[in-house]
MOPAC internal coordinates of N, CA, C and O (Angstrom, degrees):
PM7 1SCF
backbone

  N    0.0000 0     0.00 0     0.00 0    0    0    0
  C    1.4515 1     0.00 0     0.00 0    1    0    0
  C    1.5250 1   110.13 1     0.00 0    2    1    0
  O    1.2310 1   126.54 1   -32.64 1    3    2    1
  N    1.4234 1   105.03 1   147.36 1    3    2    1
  C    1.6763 1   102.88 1   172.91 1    5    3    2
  C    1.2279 1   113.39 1  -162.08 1    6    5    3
  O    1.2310 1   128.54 1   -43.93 1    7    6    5
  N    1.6084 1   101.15 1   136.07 1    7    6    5
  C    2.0552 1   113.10 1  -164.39 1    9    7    6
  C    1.2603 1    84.99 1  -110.94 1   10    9    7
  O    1.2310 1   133.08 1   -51.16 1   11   10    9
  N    1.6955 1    92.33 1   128.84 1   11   10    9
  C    1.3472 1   121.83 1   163.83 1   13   11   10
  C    1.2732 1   111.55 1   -98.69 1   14   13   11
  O    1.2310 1   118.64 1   -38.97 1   15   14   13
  N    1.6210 1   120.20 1   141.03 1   15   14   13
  C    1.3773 1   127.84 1   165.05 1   17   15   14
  C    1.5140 1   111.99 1  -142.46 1   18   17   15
  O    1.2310 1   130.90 1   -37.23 1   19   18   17
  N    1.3055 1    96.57 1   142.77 1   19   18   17
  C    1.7100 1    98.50 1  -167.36 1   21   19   18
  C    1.2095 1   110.91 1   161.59 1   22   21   19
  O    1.2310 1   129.13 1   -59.25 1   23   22   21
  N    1.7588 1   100.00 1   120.75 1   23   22   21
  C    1.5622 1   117.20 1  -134.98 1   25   23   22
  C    1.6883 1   103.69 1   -71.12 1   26   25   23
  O    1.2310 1   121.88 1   130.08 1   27   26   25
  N    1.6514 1   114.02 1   -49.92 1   27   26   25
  C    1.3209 1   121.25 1   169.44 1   29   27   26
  C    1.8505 1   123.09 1   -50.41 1   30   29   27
  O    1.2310 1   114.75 1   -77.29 1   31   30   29
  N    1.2052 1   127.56 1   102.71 1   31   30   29
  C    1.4474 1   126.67 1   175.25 1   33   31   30
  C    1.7672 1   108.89 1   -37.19 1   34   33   31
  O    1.2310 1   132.67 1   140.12 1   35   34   33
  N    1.5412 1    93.13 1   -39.88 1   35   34   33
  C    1.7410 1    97.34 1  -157.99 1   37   35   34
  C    2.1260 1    98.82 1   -73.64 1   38   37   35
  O    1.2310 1   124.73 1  -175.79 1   39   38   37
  N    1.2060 1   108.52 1     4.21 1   39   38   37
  C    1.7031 1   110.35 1  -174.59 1   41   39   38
  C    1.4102 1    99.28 1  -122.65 1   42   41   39
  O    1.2310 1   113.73 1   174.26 1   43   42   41
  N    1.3597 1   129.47 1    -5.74 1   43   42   41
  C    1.0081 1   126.83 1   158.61 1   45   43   42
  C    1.6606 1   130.67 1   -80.82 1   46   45   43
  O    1.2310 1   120.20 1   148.92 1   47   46   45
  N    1.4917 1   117.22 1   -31.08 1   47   46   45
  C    0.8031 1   124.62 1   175.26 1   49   47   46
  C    1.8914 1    99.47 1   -91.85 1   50   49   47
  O    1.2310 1   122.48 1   140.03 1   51   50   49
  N    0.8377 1   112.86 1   -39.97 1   51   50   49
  C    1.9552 1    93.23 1  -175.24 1   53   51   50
  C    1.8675 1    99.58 1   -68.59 1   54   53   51
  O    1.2310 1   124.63 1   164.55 1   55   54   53
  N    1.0865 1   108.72 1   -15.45 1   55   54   53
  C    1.8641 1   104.53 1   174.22 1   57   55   54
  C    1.0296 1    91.49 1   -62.93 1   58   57   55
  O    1.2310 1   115.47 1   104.17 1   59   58   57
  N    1.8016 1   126.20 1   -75.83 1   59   58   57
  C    1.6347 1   134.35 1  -166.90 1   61   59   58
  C    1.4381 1   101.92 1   -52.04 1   62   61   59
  O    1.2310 1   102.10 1   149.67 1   63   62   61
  N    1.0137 1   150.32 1   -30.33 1   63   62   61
  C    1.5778 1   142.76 1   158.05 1   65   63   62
  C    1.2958 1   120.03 1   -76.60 1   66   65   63
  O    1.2310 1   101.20 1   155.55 1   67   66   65
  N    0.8382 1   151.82 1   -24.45 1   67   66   65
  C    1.7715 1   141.21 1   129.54 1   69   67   66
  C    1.5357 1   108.13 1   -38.44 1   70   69   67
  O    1.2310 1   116.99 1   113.32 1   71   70   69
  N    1.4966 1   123.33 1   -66.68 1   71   70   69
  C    1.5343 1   101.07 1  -173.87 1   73   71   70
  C    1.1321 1   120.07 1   -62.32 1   74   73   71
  O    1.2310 1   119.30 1   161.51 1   75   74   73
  N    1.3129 1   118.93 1   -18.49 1   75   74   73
  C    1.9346 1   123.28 1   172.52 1   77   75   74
  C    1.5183 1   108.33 1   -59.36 1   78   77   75
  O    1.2310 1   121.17 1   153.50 1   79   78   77
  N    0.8813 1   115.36 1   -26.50 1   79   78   77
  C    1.8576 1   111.91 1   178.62 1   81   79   78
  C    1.4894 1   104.77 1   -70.61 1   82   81   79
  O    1.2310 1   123.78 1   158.13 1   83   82   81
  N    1.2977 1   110.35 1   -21.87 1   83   82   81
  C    1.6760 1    97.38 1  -170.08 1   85   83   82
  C    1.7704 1   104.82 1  -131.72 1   86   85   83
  O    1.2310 1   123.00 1  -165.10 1   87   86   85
  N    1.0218 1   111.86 1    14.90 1   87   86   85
  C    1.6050 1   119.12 1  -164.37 1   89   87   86
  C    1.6366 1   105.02 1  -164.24 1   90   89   87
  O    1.2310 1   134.97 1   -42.11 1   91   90   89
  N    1.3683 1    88.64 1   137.89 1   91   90   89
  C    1.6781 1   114.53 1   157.68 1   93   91   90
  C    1.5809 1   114.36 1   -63.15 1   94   93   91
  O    1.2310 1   124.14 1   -99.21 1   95   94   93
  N    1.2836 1   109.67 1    80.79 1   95   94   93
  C    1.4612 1    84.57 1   160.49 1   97   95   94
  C    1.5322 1   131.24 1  -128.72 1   98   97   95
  O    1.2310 1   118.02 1     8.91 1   99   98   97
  N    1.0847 1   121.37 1  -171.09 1   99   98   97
  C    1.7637 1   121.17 1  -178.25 1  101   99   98
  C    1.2816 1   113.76 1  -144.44 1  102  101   99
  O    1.2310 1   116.98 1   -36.19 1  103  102  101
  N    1.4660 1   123.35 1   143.81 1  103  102  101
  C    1.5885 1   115.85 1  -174.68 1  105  103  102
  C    2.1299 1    97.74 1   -84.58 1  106  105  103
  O    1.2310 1   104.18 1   -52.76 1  107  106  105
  N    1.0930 1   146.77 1   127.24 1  107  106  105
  C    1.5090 1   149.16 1   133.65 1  109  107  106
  C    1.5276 1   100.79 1   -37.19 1  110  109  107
  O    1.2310 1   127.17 1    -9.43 1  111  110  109
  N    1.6292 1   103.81 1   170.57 1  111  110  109
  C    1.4752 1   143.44 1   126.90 1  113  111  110
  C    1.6539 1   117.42 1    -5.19 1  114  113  111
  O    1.2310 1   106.86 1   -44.96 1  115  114  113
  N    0.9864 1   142.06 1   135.04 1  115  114  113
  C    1.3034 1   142.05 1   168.44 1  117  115  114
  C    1.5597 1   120.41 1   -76.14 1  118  117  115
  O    1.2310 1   118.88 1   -38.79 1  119  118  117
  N    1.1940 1   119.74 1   141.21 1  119  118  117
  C    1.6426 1   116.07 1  -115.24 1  121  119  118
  C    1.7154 1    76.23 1  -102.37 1  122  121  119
  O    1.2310 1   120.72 1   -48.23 1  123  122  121
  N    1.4403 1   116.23 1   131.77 1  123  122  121
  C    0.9801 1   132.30 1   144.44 1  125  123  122
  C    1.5454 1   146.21 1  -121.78 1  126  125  123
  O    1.2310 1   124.68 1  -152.98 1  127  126  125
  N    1.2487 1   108.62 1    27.02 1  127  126  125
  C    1.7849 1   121.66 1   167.26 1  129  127  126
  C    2.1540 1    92.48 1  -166.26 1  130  129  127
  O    1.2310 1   114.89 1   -40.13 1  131  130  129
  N    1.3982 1   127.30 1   139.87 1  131  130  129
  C    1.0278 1   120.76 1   125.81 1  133  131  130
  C    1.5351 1   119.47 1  -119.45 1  134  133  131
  O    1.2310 1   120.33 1   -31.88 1  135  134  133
  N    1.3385 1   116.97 1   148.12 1  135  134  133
  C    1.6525 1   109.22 1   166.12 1  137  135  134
  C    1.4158 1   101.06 1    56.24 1  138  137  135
  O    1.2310 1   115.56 1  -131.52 1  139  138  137
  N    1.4834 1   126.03 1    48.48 1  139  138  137
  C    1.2499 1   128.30 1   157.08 1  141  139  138
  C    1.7790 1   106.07 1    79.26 1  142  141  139
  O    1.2310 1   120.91 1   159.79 1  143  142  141
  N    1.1196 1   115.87 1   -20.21 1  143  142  141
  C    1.4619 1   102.17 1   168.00 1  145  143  142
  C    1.3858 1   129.34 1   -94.23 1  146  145  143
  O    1.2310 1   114.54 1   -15.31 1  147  146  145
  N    1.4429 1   127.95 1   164.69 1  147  146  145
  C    1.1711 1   111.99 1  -174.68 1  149  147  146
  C    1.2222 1   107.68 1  -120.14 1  150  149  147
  O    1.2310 1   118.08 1   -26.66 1  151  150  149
  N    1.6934 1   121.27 1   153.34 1  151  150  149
  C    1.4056 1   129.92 1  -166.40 1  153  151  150
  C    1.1725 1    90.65 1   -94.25 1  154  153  151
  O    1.2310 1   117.16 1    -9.65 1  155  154  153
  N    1.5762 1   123.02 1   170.35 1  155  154  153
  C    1.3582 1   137.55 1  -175.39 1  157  155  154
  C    1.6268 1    77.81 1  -146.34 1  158  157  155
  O    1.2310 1   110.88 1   -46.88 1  159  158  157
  N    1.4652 1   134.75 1   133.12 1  159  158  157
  C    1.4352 1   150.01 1   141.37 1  161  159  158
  C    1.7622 1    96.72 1   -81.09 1  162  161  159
  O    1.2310 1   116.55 1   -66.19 1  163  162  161
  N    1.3483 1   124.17 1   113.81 1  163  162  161
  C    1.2400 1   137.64 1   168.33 1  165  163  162
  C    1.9753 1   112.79 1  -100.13 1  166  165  163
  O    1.2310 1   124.70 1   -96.32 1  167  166  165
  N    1.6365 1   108.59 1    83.68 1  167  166  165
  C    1.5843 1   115.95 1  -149.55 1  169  167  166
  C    1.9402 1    88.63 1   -60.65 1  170  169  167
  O    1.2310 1   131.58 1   137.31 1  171  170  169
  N    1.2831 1    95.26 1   -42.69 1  171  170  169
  C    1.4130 1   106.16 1  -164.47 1  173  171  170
  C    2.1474 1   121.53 1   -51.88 1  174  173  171
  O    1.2310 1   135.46 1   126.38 1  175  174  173
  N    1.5237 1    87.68 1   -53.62 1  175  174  173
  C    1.6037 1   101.70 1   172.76 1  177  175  174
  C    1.2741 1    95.55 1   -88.38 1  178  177  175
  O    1.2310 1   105.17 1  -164.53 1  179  178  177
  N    1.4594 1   145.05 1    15.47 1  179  178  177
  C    1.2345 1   125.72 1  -173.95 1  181  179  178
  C    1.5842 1   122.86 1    30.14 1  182  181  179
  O    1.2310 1   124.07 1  -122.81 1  183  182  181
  N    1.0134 1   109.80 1    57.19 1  183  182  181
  C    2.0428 1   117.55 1   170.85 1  185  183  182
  C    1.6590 1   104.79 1  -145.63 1  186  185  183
  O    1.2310 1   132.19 1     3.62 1  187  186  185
  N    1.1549 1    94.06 1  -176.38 1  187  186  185
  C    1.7250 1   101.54 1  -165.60 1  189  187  186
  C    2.0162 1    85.44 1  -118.73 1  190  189  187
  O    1.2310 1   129.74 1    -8.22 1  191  190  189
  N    0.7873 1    98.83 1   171.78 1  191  190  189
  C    1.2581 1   116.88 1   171.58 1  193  191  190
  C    1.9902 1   127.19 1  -144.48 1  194  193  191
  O    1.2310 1   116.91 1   -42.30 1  195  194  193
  N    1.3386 1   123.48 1   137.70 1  195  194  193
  C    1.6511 1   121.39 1   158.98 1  197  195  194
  C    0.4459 1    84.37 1   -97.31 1  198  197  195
  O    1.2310 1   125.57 1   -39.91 1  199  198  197
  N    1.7241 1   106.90 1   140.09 1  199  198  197
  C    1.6311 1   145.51 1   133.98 1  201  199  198
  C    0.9787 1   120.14 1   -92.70 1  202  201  199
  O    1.2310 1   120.10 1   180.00 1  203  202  201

């Protein structure tokens, strides 16, 4: 598994198109716990947050 973060949309998607040349991958659910912590999506300040 692997969480991407990265503030620009337009660097997120040419990342996810580089690993498509060499990998299966699929976008999930919008991430709310990894490794026992939990994300907070803050729509307003635009940032993520641990809790």
């Amino acid at each position: 598994d692997m969480l991407i973060a990265i503030q620009m949309r337009f660097d997120i998607d040419t990342l996810k198109s580089q690993l498509r040349r060499d990998f299966d991958i699929k976008d999930l659910e919008p991430i709310k716990n990894v490794l026992g912590i939990n994300i907070y999506k803050d729509k307003k300040m635009h940032n993520l947050k641990m809790l």
